[in-house]
C-alpha positions in Angstrom: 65.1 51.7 32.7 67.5 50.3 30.4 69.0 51.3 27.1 66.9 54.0 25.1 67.6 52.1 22.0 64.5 50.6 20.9 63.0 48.8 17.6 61.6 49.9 14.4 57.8 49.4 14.3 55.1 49.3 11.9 51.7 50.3 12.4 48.9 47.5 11.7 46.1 49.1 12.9 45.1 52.2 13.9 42.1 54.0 15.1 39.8 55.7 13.2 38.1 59.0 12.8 34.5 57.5 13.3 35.5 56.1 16.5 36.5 52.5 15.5 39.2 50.9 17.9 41.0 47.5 17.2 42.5 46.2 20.0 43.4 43.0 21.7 46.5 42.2 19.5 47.2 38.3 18.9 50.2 37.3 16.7 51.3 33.5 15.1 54.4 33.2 13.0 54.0 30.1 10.8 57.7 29.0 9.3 57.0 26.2 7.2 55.6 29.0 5.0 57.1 32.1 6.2 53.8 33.3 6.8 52.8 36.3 9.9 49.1 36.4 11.1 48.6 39.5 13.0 44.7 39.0 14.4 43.0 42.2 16.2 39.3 42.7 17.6 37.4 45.3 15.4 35.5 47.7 18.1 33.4 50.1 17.5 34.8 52.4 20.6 37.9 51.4 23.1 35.1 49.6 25.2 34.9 45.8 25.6 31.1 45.9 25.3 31.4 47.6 21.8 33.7 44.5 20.7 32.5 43.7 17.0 34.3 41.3 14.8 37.6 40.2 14.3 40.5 41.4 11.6 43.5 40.2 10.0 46.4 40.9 7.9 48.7 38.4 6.5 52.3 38.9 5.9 55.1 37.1 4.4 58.4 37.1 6.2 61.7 38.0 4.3 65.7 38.2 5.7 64.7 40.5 8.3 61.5 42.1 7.3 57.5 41.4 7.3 55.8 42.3 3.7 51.9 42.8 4.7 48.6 42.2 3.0 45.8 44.8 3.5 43.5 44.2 6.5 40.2 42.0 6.1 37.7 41.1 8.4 37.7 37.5 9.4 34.0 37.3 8.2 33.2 33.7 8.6 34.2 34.8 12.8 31.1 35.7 13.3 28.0 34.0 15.7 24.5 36.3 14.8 23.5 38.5 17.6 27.1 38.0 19.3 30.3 39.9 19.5 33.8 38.1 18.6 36.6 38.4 20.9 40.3 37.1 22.4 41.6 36.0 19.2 43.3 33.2 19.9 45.6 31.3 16.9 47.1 27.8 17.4 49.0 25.9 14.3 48.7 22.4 13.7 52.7 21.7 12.6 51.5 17.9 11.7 48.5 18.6 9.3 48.8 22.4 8.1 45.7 23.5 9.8 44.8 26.7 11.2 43.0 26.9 14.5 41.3 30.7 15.2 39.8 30.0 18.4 37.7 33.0 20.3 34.5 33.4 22.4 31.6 34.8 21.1 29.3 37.2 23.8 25.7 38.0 23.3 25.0 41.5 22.1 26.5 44.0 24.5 26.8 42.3 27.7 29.6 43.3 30.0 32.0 40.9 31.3 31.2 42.3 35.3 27.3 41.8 34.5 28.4 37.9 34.0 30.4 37.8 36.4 28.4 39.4 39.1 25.0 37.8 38.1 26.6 34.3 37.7 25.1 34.3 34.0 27.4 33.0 31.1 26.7 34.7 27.6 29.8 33.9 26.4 30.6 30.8 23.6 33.4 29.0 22.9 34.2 29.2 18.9 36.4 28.3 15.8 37.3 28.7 12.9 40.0 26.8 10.6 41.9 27.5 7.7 44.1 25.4 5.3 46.0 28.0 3.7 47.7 29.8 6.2 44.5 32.4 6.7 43.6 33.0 3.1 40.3 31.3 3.6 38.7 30.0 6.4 36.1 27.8 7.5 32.5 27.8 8.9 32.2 28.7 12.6 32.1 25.6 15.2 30.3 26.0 18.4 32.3 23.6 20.8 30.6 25.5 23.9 27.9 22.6 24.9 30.2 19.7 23.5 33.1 20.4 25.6 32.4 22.0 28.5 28.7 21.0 29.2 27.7 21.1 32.5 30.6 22.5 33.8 29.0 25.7 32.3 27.0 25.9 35.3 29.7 26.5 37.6 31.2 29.4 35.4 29.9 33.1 35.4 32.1 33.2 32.4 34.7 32.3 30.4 37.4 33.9 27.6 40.7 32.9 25.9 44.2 34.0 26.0 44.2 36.0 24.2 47.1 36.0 21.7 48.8 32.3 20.6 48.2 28.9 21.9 51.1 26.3 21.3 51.5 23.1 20.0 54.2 20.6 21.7 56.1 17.7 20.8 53.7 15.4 21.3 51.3 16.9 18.9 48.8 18.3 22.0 46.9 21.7 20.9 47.0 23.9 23.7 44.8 26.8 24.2 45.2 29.2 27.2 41.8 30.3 29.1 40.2 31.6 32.2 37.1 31.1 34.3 35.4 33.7 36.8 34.4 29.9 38.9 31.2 30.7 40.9 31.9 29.3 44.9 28.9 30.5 45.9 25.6 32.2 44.3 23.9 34.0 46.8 26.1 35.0 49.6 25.4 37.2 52.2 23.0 39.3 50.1 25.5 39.0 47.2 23.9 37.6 44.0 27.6 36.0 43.3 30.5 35.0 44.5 33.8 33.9 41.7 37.4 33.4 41.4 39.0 34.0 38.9 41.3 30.6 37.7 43.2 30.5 34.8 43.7 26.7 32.6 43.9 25.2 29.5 42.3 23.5 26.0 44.0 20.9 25.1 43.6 18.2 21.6 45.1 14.9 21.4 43.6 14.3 17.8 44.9 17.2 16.0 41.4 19.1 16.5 39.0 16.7 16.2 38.3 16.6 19.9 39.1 19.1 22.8 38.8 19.0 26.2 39.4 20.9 29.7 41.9 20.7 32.1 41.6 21.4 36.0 42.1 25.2 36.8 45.2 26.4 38.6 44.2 25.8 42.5 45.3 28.7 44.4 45.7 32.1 43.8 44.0 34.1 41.1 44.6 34.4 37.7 42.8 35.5 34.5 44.3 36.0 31.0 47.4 33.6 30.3 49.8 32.6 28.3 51.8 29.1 28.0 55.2 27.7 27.2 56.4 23.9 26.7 59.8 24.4 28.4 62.8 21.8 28.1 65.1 21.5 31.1 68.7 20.0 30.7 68.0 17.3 31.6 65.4 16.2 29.6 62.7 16.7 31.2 59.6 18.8 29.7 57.1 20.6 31.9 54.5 23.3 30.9 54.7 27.1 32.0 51.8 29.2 32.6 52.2 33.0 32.9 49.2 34.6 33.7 47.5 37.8 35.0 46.1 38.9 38.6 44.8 41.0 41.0 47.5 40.6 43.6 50.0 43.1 42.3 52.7 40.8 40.6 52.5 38.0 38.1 51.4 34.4 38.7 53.0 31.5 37.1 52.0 27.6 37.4 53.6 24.8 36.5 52.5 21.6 34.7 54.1 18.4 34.8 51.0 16.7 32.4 51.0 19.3 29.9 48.4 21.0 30.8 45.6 18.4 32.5 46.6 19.5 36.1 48.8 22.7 37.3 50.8 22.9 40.6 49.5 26.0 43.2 51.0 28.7 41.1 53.2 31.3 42.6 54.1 34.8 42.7 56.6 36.7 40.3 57.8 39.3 42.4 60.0 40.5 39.3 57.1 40.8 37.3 55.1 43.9 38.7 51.3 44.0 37.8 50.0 47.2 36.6 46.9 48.9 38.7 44.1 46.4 37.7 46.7 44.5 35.9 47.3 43.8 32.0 47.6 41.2 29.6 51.1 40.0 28.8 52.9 37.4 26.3 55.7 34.7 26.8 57.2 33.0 24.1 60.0 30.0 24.9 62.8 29.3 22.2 65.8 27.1 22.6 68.4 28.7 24.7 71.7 29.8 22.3 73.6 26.1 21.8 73.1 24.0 24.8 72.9 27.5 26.6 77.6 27.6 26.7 76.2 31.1 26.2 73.7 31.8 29.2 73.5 35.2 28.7 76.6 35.0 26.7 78.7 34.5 29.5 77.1 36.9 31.9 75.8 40.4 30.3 76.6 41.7 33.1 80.0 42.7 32.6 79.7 42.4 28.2 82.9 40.5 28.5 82.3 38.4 25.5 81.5 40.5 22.2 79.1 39.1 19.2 81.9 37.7 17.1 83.5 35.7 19.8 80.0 34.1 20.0 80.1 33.3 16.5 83.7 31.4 17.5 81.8 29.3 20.3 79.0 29.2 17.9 81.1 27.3 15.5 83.3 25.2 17.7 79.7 23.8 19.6 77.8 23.3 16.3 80.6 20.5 16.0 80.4 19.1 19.7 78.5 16.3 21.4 76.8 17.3 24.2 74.9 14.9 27.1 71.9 17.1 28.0 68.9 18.8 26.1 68.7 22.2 25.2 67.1 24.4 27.2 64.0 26.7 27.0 64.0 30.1 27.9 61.6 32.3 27.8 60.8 36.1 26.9 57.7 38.1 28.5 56.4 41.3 27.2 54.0 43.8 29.5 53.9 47.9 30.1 56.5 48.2 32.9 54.9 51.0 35.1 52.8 49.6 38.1 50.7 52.4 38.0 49.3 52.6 34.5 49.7 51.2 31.1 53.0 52.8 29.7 56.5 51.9 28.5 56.1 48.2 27.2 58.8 46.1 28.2 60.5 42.7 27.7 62.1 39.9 30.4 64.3 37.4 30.2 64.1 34.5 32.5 66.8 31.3 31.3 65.3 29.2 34.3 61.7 29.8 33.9 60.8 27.2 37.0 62.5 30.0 39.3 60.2 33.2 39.7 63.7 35.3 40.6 65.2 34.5 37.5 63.7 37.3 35.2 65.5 39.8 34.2 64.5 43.0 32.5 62.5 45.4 31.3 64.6 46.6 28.4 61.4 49.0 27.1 61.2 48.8 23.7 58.0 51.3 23.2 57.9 54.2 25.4 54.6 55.8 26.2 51.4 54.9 26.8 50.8 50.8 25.8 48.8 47.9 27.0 48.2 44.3 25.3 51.0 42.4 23.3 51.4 39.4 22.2 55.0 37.4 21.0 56.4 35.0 18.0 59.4 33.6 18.0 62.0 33.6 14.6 64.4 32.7 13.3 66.8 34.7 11.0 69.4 33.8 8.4 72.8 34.3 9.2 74.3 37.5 7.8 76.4 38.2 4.8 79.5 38.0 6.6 78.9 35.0 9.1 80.2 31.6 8.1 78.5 29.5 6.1 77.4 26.9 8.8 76.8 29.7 11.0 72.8 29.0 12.9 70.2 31.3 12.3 70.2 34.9 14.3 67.6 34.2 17.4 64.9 37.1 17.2 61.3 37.9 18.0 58.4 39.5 16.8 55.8 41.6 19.0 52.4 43.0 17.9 51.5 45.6 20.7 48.7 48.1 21.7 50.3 52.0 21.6 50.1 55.0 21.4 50.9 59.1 22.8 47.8 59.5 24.6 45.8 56.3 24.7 47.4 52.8 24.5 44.5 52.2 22.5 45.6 54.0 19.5 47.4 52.0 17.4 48.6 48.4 17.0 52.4 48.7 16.3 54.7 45.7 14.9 58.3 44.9 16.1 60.8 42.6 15.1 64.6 42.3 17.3 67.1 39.9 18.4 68.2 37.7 21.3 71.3 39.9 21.5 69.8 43.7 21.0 67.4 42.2 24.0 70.6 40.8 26.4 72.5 44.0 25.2 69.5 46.4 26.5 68.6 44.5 29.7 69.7 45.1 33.1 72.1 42.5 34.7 70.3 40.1 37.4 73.0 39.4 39.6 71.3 35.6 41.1 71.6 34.5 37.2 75.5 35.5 37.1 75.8 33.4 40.0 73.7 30.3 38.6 75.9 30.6 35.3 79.5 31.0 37.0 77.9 27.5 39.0 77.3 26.1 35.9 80.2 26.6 34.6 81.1 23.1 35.8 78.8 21.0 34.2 79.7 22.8 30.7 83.2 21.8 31.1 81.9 18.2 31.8 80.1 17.8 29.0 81.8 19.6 26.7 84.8 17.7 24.8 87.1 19.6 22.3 
């Protein structure tokens, strides 16, 4: 199962001797201000139905370390006779504004009751902040605004949970789910739903949101989404979500986000028993990807400092196509239960073969997780033009008996993850094919 070497980790949260639980991690790395949100439901047991409020701690990012604030409860979260849950941060990059988007559900009300009676309890919510989650504003109610009567048509509804995205373009993405009711009294059943997974989306920076169509096909509940560059400059949005059917789904968008393809199975990615939640996070691949999977990991032919060299010599070439996105997944890698929390690698994420992995970097018992990408500076001995070290952060459920223990804090690099992973023998063969174009666009 991969290396045994695994990363340092600091505990956020962790369950207390009355019974209190925090789960449901969600994390958002803000650069501009070197600022790490790590967002958590408050419960008052493990259960779903005894979800209470959510809780944050802030903490400021140094060369290679996270120094954090105590935890406070994100008190202006709150909807009277409700319970706040999926946490679900998105950054505004153009203004500096904070987006904590959850749903709020009325008193104790299961999930399965609303699902199985057809009867949404469940709100869609907000709350902003301006200074990076220091303070925060009053709760907004968007559930009657934006989706309306659509409502109708949902048993419920919840978000993510863990980040949204922003892209290029300045479009707020939010990831969601529906239980969409096909039929309400069939065959002596008081409901029939699918579960469909989609996305909230803002053109205005906020000041408006809307829905987009759910993914058509196969089922899928709580999601996660990635802008992804292709070389050729072309942009399309991933969608990596969770189901029933024993492996992953993904679904591709070519509008960012208003209408997804039939999504597909990830045969790569295995599904737990009842499935789990998982994270992806894209980030540009290493230089206009020379080093896809520095030069196949598969037989560790090219060692770091030699990818410093090729570091150096591209940071001073012109090259005729966009960098690439790749992307990294994290979810427990057992398909029986929730244990040994992994992460993939996929450099082509259109192509469901192309994941790589796990490389586990908690073994035991773990569930929910949620990613951020970083960036960190170049060491003391690198050149002085040398790029920043590509890494990753992961906030992540754990613990020895019950995943629901703690809330444990991670941070590693690109190259501990390509070091620790498994070689996938179709990606050799895609970057030995490659190999071409590289030379082609590549002038010394």
């Amino acid at each position: 199962m991969g290396s045994r070497h695994v990363p340092a980790r600091t505990v956020l949260f962790e369950r207390e001797k009355n019974g209190v639980t925090y789960r449901v991690p969600a994390l958002l790395y803000i650069p501009r201000w070197s600022i790490m949100l790590a967002f958590a439901e408050e419960r008052l047991s493990a259960d779903d139905a005894h979800a209470n409020l959510l809780v944050l701690r802030r903490g400021t990012f140094y060369r290679n370390y996270v120094e954090w604030e105590d935890m406070h409860a994100v008190e202006k979260a709150c909807l009277p006779d409700h319970r706040s849950m999926n946490p679900c941060p998105v950054y505004d990059d153009f203004t500096g504004q904070l987006f904590l988007f959850f749903i709020c559900v009325l008193g104790r009300t299961t999930e399965s009751y609303q699902i199985v009676t057809g009867n949404n309890l469940a709100r869609l919510c907000y709350v902003t902040s301006t200074d990076q989650g220091r303070n925060w504003s009053d709760l907004t109610d968007l559930t009657d605004e934006v989706i309306g009567e659509s409502l109708k048509d949902w048993a419920t509804f919840a978000l993510g949970p863990g980040h949204g995205i922003q892209l290029k373009t300045g479009r707020l993405l939010v990831p969601a789910y529906t239980y969409h009711i096909s039929c309400r009294n069939c065959f002596g059943k008081l409901c029939q739903t699918t579960p469909r997974a989609f996305a909230f989306r803002s053109d205005n920076h906020g000041q408006s949101w809307m829905f987009g169509e759910l993914i058509p096909n196969l089922q899928t509940v709580e999601c996660q989404l990635v802008s992804v560059d292709e070389e050729d400059g072309s942009n399309l949005l991933y969608c990596n979500a969770r189901s029933s059917l024993g492996y992953r789904v993904q679904a591709l968008s070519y509008d960012d986000g208003a209408v997804f393809q039939p999504g597909q199975l990830v045969e790569k990615l295995m599904e737990t028993a009842n499935g789990c939640h998982g994270s992806v996070i894209g980030f540009p691949a290493p230089l206009g990807f020379l080093s896809r999977f520095m030069f196949s990991h598969s037989e560790k032919i090219l060692k770091l400092e030699n990818i410093q060299m090729w570091t150096e010599i591209l940071s001073r070439t012109k090259l005729d196509f966009q960098v690439p996105t790749w992307v990294l997944y994290s979810h427990p890698t057992n398909a029986r239960s929730r244990v040994n929390l992994g992460v993939f690698l996929s450099p082509y994420p259109k192509d469901a073969d192309s994941w790589t992995g796990p490389w586990v970097i908690y073994e035991g018992p773990s569930a929910y997780s949620d990613l951020a990408y970083l960036e960190l500076p170049p060491g003391e001995a690198d050149l002085p033009e040398s790029p920043p070290v590509i890494a990753f952060a992961c906030l992540y459920e754990n613990g020895l008996i019950s995943p629901y223990e703690q809330i444990s804090f991670s941070i590693f690099t690109l190259y501990e993850v390509i070091q620790s992973l498994p070689p996938n023998p179709s990606n050799f063969k895609k970057i030995k094919n490659e190999s071409r174009m590289r030379e082609r666009c590549t002038t010394f």
